[in-house]
N, C-alpha and C positions, 0 to 999 in steps of 0.2 A: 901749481896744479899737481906738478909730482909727492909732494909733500903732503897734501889732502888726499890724495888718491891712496898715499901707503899708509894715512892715517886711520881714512874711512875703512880700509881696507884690516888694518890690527884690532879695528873697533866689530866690526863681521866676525874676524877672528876668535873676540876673544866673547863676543854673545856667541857665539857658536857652543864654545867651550864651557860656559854657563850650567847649561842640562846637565852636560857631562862630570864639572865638576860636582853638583847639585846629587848627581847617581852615586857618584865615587863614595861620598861621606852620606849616606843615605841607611848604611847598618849602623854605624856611631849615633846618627840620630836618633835612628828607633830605639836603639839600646840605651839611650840618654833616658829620652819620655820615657822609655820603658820601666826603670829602675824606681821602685816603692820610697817612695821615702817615708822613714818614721819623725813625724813630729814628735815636740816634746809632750809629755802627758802628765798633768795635772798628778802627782803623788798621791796613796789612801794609808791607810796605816792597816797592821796585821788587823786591831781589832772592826774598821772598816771592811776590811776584803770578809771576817766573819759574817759580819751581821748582813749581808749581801748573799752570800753562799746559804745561810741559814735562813731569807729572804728564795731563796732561788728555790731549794729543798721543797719549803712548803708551799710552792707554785708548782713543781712538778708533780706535786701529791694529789693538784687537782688532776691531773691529765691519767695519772695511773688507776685513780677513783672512777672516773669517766669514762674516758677512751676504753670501752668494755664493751663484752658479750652484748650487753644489754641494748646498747647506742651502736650495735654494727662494725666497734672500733671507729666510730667518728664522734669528733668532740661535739660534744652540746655545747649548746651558744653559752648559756648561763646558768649558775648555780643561786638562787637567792635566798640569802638566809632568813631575812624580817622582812615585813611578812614572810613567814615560811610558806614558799614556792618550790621549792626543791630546785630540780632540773629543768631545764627548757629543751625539751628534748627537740631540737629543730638545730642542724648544720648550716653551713653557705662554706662556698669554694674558700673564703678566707681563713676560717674555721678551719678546714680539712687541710691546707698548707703548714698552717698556723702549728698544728698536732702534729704534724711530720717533723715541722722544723724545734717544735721541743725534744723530740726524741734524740734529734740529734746534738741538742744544746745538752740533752740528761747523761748523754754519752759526753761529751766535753769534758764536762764537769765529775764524771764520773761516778754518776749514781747509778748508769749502767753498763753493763758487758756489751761486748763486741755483737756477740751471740743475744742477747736481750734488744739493743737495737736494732739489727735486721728484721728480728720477728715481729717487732711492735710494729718496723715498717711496713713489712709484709701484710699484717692483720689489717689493716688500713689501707693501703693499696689494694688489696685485691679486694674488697669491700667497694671502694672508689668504681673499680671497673664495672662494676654492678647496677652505676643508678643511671639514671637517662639521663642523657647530654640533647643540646642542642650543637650541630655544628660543631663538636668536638668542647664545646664549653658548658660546663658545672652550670647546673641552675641554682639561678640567687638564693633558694630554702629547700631542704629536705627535712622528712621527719629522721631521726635518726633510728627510729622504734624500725616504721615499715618501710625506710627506704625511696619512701615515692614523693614524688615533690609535691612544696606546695603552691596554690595556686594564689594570684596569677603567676603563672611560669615565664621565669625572668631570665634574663643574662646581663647581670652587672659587670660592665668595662674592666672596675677599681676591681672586682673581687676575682675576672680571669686573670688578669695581670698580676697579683699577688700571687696566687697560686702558681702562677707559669714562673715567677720568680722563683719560689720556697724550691717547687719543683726542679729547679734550675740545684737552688744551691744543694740540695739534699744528694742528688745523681753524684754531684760533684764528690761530697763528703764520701760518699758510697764507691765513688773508685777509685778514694783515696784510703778508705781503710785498708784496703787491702793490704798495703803498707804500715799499719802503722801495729803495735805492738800489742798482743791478739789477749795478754794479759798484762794491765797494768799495775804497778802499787797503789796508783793515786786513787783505783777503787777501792783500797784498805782504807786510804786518810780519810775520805769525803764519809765514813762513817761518823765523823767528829761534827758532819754537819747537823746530823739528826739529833745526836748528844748536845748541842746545841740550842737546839729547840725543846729538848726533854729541861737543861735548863732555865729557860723562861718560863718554862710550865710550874717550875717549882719541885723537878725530881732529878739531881745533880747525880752521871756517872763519870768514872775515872775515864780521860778519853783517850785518842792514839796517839804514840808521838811519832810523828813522820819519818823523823831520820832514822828511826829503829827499821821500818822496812823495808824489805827486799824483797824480790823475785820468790827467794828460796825458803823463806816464809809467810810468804802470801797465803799460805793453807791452812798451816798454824795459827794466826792470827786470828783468821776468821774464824777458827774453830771456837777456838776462845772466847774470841764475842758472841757468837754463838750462845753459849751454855753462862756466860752472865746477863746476857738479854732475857735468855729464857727461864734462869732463874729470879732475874726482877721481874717478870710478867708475874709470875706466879707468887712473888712476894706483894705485889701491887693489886692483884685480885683475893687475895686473901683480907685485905684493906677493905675494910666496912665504907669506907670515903668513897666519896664522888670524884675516880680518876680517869675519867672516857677519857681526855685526851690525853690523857700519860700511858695508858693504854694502845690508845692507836697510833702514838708512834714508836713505841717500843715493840705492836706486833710489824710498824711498816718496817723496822731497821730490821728485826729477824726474818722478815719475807727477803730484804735486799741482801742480807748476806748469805742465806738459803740458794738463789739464784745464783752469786758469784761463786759459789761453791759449785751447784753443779755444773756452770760452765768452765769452771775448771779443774772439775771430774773430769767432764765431759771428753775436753781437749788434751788433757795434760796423762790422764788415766793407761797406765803400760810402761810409757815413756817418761815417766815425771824426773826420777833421779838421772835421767840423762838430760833433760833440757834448763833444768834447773842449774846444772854445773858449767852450761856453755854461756858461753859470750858475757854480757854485763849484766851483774845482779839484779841493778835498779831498771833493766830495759827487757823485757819478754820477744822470742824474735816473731815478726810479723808473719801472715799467714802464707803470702810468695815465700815468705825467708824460710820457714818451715817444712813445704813442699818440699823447698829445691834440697833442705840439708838433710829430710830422709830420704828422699830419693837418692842422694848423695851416701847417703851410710848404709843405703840397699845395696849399693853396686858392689859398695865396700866389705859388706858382710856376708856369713855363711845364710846357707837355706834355713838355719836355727832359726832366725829371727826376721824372717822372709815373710811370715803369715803377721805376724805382731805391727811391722811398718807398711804394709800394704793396707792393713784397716787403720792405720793413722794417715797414711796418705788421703787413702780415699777418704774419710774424715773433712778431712784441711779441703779438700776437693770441690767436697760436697756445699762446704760452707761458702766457700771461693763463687762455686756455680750458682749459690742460691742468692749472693750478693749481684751477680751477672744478670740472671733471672729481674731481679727487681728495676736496676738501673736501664733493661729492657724493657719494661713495662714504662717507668716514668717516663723514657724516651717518646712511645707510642702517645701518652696523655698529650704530651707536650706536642707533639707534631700536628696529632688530630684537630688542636687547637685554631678556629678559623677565623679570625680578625676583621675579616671584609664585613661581616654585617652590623659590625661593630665601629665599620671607619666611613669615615666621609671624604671620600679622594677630592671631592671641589674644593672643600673651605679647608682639608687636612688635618682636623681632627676627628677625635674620636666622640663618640655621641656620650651621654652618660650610661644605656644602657639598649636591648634591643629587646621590645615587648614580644612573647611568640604569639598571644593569643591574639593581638592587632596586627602580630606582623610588620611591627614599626620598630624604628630608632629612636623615632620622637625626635624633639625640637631642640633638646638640651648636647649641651657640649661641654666638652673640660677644654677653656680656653688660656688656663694660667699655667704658669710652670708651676709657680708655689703652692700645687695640688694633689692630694692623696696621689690622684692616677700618675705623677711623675715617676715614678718605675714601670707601671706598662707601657708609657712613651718609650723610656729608653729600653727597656727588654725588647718592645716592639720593634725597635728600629738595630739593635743591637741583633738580632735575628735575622734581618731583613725582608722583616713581614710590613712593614710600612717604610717608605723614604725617608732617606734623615732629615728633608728639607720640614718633617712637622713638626721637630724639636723647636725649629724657628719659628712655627707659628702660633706657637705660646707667649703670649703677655707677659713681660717682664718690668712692669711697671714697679717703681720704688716708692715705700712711701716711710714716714719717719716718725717715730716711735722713741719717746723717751729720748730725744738728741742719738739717738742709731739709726741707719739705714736698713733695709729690709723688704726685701721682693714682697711684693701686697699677694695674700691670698682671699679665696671668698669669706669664710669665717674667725681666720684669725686663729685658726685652732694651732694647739702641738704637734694635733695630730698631722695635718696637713704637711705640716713643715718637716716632720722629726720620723712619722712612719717607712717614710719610703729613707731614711738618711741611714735605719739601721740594716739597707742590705744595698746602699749605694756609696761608696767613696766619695770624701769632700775633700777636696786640694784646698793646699792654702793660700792667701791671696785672690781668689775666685770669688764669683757674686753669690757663690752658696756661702763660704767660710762670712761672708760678711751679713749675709740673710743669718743664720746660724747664730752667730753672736748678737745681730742686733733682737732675733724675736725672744732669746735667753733675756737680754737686758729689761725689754719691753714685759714678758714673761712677769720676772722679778720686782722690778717698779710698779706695774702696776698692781701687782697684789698686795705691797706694802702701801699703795695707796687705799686700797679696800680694808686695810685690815685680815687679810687671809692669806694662807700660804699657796702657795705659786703651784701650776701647773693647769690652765685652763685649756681643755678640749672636751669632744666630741664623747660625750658620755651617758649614760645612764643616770638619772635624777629622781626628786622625791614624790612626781606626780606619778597618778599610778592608773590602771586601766581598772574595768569596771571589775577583774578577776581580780587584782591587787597585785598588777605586775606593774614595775618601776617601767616607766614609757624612756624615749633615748633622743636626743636631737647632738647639735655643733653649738656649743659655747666658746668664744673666742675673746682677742683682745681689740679693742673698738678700732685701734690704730692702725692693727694692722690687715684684719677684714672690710671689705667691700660692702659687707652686709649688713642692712641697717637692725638696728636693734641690738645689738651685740651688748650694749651696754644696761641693758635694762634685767638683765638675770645677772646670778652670779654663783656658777658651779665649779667646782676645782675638783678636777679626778685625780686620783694619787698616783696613776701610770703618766698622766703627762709632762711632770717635772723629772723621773726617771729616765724618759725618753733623752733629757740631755746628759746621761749619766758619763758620757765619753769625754764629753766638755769640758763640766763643772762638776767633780763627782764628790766636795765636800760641799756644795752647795746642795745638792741632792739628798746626799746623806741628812745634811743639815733639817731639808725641809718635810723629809721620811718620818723623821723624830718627832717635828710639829705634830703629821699629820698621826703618827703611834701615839703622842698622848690627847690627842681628839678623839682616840679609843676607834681607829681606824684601821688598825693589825690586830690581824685571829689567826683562824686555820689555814687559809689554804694563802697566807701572803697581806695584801691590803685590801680593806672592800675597796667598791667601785669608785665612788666619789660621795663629796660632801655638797648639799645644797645650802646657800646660803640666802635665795631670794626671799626677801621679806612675803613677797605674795603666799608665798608656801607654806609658812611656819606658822605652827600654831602659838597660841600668844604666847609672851613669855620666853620663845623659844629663839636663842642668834642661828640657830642650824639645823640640818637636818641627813644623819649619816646615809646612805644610799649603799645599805649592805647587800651588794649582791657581789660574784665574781661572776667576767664575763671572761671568754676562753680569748679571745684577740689580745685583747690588753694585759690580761697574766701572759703569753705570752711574747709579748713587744716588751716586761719588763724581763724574761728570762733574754730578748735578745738583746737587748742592753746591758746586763749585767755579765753578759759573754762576751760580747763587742768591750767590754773596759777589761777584761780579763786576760781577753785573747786578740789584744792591739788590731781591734777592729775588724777581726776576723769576715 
């Protein structure tokens, strides 16, 4: 008895001490899960990472051409070129995220300034705070001309939840510039992207060599280029030939060096021979770093030069505050944002959409996880604007495709699977890494069983409206959508195999070239998609190109070719 007594008694003892050791090693844990791990990543080659970069350029050139006076600084949906449609002068909350988050993808990449990003922000945001909200959420369509929505007046779930995402990461990037270095070189190099592109046109100049620049020539340079751009403009108009697009990108490279010039006039103007001799040639210091070291050489210095770093302070200040200013306003979008008429607390999710003019939610639900709206789930729940317990009440049913496994979604699309992937982290070993791989697998096989190249989603096609605009639906793969019919059309959009560019990025590349000699690359990137269903084509015809750009999908391929750039950024 005494034996069981001091036994039961060391066993009390030691569940006791359970919790406690369980609290003791409880920072080691979090700091375990907590640490990034980088998987390995598929290799590209220098002239790879090119043709991507000069891929990226002429997507950004839609947004600078657009995102204008004209459209309020909000992207228009679509640009179509055959039939010529021009503009689609009509927005949605997706759209309007979509245009923030290229700005700051342009800045990445470095086609803009510090100082040129904030303002394109700014022109767009404070435009934003202008149109009618419901409940703090974007209606589904605006005109982009007057501003005023269109009707019926909607609020699509997928399209606040994106936007409350972009919104999410853009704040981020925004108080983290503050930090980061107020001039770069790498706005010298990314000149070589446009050069690039000038030749594919068939008009070859000498381009930059990276290693040659510094800090301390960053002025020089550009000067440079400067006055040989603008003496080939003027060699190239004097040219009896037909050069519109050797033209328009040799005036867009002299606007983008024009701009990095004056902002660093702008910044650098008084002070240049001193900031240029401090710290690392190849590194400019950031705009905290700059505050603190004139204020620091004010203390240090006589009244001489008292009036010259008080208007460089205030400068750096101004710019500082105006970034504060913005990531204030985002904050406000984002807060206002109201969820509840949006969620179904009984069944725990979210409706597809909330009509204002019925006053309804309607019947419909996002019940899958392997669904566009899976970033508003998690945003939403990552917030704490819904319970986590709705994460769990999404469908995770498998179904199998090509000998791979793969979370089933409604249509089968890329889109589905791959949109919300490029602003959500995928662990490895997890039911996404393995959804991931098998819809790539499924992706691939099936299109070599069709005969066409790979990337089926949710796209723009050859039918057209009584005006001669290209109509839009979900094209998927039959295996892996719920949805019947899936097999009876056959569309491949050239954003949806880029979407796995993090993946498979020679597989991507690979199938870019397909779709470049299908005569599917022009100005502003890749058109929209290629139809191939028999019903559509006129006789004679295996296909039928689908030239429009739409502004979502040129930008889901800029953030894909950022995310392989910028290790998932």
């Amino acid at each position: 008895l005494l034996i069981i007594t001091i036994t039961y008694g060391r066993g009390i003892i030691l569940f006791n001490l359970v919790p406690i050791a369980l609290w003791a090693i409880a920072p080691l844990l979090a700091f375990k899960i907590s640490i990034i791990i980088y998987e390995d990543v598929e290799e590209f080659t220098e002239e790879e990472e090119s043709e991507l970069r000069i891929l990226a350029r002429r997507i950004w050139s839609y947004y600078e051409d657009f995102v204008n006076k004209e459209n309020n600084y909000l992207a228009p949906d679509n640009f179509q070129e055959v039939p010529y449609k021009g503009v689609a002068f009509r927005t949605s909350p997706t759209n309007m995220g979509m245009a923030l988050i290229a700005n700051i993808i342009a800045y990445h990449l470095s086609y803009i300034t510090l100082g040129e990003v904030i303002r394109r922000i700014k022109k767009s945001v404070d435009s934003m705070e202008t149109l009618e909200k419901y409940k703090g959420h974007y209606l589904n369509w605006y005109s982009t001309i007057t501003k005023e929505p269109l009707w019926p007046r909607y609020v699509s779930t997928v399209d606040s939840g994106n936007l409350l995402g972009y919104l999410w990461i853009v704040k981020k990037e925004l108080e983290e510039i503050k930090n980061k270095s107020i001039i770069r070189i790498d706005e010298v190099i990314s000149l070589n992207d446009i050069y690039g592109i000038l030749e594919e046109e068939g008009y070859a100049l000498k381009t930059i060599k990276s290693e040659e620049v510094r800090i301390s020539n960053y002025k020089s340079i550009l000067e440079e280029q400067l006055l040989l751009i603008n003496k080939s403009l003027d060699d190239v108009r004097s040219n009896k030939e037909d050069n519109e697009e050797i033209i328009y990108w040799l005036k867009k490279q002299s606007n983008d060096i024009e701009k990095k010039l004056d902002f660093y006039n702008y910044t650098y103007e008084g002070i240049e021979k001193l900031l240029v001799t401090i710290g690392n040639d190849k590194r400019a210091l950031s705009i905290n770093e700059l505050i603190g070291f004139l204020k620091d050489l004010k203390s240090s210095s006589g009244d001489e030069y008292s009036e010259i770093l008080n208007g460089k302070i205030n400068k750096f200040i101004e710019i500082k505050n105006s970034i504060n200013d913005l990531i204030k306003k985002i904050d406000k979008i984002m807060s206002e944002m109201d969820f509840k008429p949006l969620y179904n607390s009984e069944r725990g999710l979210f409706s597809i959409g909330y009509n204002i003019e019925e006053q309804s939610m309607g019947n419909s639900y996002y019940d899958l996880l392997a669904s566009e709206a899976r970033a508003t789930s998690f945003i939403a729940i990552a917030r704490g604007i819904v319970p986590k317990e709705h994460w769990y009440k999404l469908s995770r049913n498998l179904t199998n495709a090509f000998n791979s496994k793969a979370l089933a979604s409604w249509s089968g699309t890329m889109f589905e699977y791959f949109m919300p992937y490029q602003i959500m982290k995928c662990y490895k070993d997890t039911i996404w890494s393995l959804t991931y791989d098998g819809v790539i697998n499924a992706q691939i096989n099936y299109a070599k069983e069709k005969h066409v190249p790979w990337g089926i989603s949710e796209s723009a096609y050859s039918l057209k409206d009584l005006q001669g605009n290209y109509q839009y639906k979900a094209f998927g793969i039959p295996m892996l959508g719920l949805k019947r019919g899936l097999a009876d059309e056959m569309v491949v959009a050239t954003y949806g195999s880029v979407l796995a560019l993090t993946d498979c990025p020679s597989k991507v590349i690979d199938n870019l070239k397909i779709l470049e000699k299908e005569g599917m690359y022009n100005k502003y990137g890749f058109y929209e998609s290629i139809d191939y269903t028999p019903e559509r084509l006129d006789k004679g015809k295996m296909s039928e190109p689908v030239r429009t750009y739409m502004a979502h999908h040129q930008a889901l391929i800029l953030l894909s070719i950022n995310n392989l750039f910028n290790n998932n950024i």
